[in-house]
N, C-alpha and C positions, 0 to 999 in steps of 0.2 A: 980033324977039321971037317966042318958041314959046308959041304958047296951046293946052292942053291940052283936046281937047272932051270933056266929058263923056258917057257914054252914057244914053242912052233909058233911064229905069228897064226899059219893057217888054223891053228887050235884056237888060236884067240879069237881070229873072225868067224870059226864056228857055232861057240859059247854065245857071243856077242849076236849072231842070226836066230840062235836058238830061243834066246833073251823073247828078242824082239817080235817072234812069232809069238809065242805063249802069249804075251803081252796084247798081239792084237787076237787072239782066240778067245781072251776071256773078254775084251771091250765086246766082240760080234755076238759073243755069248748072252756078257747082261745088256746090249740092245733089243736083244732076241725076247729076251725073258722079261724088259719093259714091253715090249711091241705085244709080246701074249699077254699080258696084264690087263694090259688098254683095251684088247680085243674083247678079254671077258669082263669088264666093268662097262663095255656099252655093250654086249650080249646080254647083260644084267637088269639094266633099264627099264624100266617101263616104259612103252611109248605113252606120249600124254595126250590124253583125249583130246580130238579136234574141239574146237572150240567155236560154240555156237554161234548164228549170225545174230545180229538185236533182230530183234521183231519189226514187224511194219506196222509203226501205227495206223498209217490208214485201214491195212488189212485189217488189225484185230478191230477196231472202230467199227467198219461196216459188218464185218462179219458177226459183232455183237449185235447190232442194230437189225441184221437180217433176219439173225436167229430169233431175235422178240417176234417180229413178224410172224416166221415163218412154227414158230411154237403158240402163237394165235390162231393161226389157220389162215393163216394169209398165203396164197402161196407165188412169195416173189423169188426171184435169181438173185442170186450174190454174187460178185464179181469182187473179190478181193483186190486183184491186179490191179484194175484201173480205178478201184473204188464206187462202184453204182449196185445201185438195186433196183435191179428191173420189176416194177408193177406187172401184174398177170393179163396182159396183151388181150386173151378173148375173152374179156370179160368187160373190159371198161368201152371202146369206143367201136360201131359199127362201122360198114365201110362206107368212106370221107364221110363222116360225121364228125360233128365237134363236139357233141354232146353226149355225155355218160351215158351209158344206159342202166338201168335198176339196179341191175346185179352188180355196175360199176362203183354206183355209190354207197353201196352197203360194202363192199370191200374198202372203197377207200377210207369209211367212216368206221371201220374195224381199225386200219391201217392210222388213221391220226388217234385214236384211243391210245393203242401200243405205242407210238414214237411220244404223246406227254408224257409216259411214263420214263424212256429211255433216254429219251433227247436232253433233258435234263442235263446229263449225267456229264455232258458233253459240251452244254455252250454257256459261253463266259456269262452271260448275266442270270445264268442259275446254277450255277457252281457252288453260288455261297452256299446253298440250303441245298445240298446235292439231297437225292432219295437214298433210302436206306436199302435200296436192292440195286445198287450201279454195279454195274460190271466192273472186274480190275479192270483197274487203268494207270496202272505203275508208271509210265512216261508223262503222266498227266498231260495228255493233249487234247485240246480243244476244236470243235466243228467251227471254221470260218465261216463257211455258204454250204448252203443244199441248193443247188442248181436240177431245179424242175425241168427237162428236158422232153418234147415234144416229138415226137417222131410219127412218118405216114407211110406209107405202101408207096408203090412206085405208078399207079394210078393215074392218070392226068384228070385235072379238073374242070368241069369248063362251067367256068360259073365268072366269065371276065375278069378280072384282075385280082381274082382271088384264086388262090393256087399252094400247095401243097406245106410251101411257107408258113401262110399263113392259117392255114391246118394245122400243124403243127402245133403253133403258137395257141391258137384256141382250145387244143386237149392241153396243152402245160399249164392254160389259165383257169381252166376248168378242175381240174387236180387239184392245183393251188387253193383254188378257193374251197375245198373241201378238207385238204389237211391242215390249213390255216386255222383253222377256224376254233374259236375255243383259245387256250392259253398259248396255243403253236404262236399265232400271231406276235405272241410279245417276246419271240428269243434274238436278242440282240448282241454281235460278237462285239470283241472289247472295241472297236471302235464305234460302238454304240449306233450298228447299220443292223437291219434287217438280216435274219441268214438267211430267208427264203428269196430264192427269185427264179426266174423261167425263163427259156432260150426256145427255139424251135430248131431241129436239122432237116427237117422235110425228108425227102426220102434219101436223102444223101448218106446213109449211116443204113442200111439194111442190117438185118439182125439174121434173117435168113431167108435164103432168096428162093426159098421153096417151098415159103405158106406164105402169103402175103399176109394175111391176120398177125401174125407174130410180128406185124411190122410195125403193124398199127399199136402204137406203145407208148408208154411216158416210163421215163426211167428217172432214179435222183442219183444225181452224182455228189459225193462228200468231198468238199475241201479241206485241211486239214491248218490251223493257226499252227505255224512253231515258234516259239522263244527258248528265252537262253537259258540253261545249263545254273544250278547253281554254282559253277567254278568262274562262272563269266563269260564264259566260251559260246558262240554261238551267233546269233545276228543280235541279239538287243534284247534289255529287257521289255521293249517293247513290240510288237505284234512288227515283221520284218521283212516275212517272205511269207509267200501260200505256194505250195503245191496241187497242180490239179493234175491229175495223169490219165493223157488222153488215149483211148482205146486205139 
């Protein structure tokens, strides 16, 4: 006859620990062996190229409009940032003078030749028939205003009640009426206004305070029309907002 021994409890609760160890050896195992997985499948990665910011259209705007200039032989400043194209200061106006001198108006009648050609490219009522040499212009944006901008030295004037103000004002009108002239006169934005117009800062805006001539200056500042998106998005399909970005 088989008689069956029973075991030692302590045997049993030793089988029964042993179990249970092994059991959590291999869960820390294959956590271990996912945790190294993950580590090389993002070791593995590419990182993805930062991604570019959009472009400024004001920037690229002026900076196309400079570069016509300044590949004429014009030789103006470009100022991306705020948007202007500084005219070449000792050429156009003597000190507190309002009037051009020679060499002022052969430059500036260089300078409105290259902007018929450019300008074009640019504002809503000759968009239709753009020129066949415009610059990309992938955002398709439009020139609201060119604000003719008058600037003087810090000079005083004594000529009674005419004063640095209105110096200003007489080189912006005098500018004006030289790059106007010809078909400039007729570019009108889509609200069918004028884009040219003229401000004076007198000498309140120095450009550098260490030649006085560099002061004496006309600059044109670009406003820029935005509308909407063709998703919808944006202010309207009609003209919304303007941005002018002051120096």
């Amino acid at each position: 006859m088989w008689i069956q021994r029973r075991r030692p409890a302590a045997v049993n609760e030793q089988v029964e620990e042993s179990g249970y160890m092994a059991s959590a050896s291999d869960l820390m195992i294959g956590l271990l062996f996912i945790f190294i997985v993950m580590v090389m499948v993002l070791l593995a990665r590419k990182p993805e190229p930062p991604t570019a910011p959009p472009p400024d259209p004001l920037a690229a705007v002026v900076q196309a409009i400079g570069s016509r200039l300044q590949n004429a032989g014009v030789p103006v400043t470009i100022n991306q940032a705020s948007g202007v194209i500084t005219l070449p200061a000792d050429t156009l106006f003597a000190l507190g003078q309002p009037d051009l001198q020679a060499e002022g108006v052969r430059t500036l009648r260089l300078s409105a030749l290259q902007l018929q050609q450019v300008l074009p490219c640019y504002i809503y009522s000759q968009r239709r028939q753009l020129p066949a040499d415009c610059p990309p212009n992938p955002q398709q944006v439009e020139v609201e205003t060119i604000l003719i901008e008058g600037h003087t030295d810090s000079a005083p004037l004594q000529r009674g009640d005419y004063s640095n103000w209105h110096l200003g004002l007489d080189r912006a009108r005098a500018v004006y009426k030289v790059l106007s002239a010809g078909s400039l006169q007729d570019l009108r934005n889509e609200r069918e206004q004028p884009v040219f117009g003229i401000s004076s800062y007198a000498d309140e805006r120095p450009s550098n305070k260490d030649n006085a001539a560099m002061n004496r200056r006309v600059e044109l500042r670009f406003v820029l029309a935005f509308q909407a998106s063709e998703n919808g998005s944006g202010p309207g399909n009609a003209l919304k907002r303007m941005q002018e970005t002051v120096r």
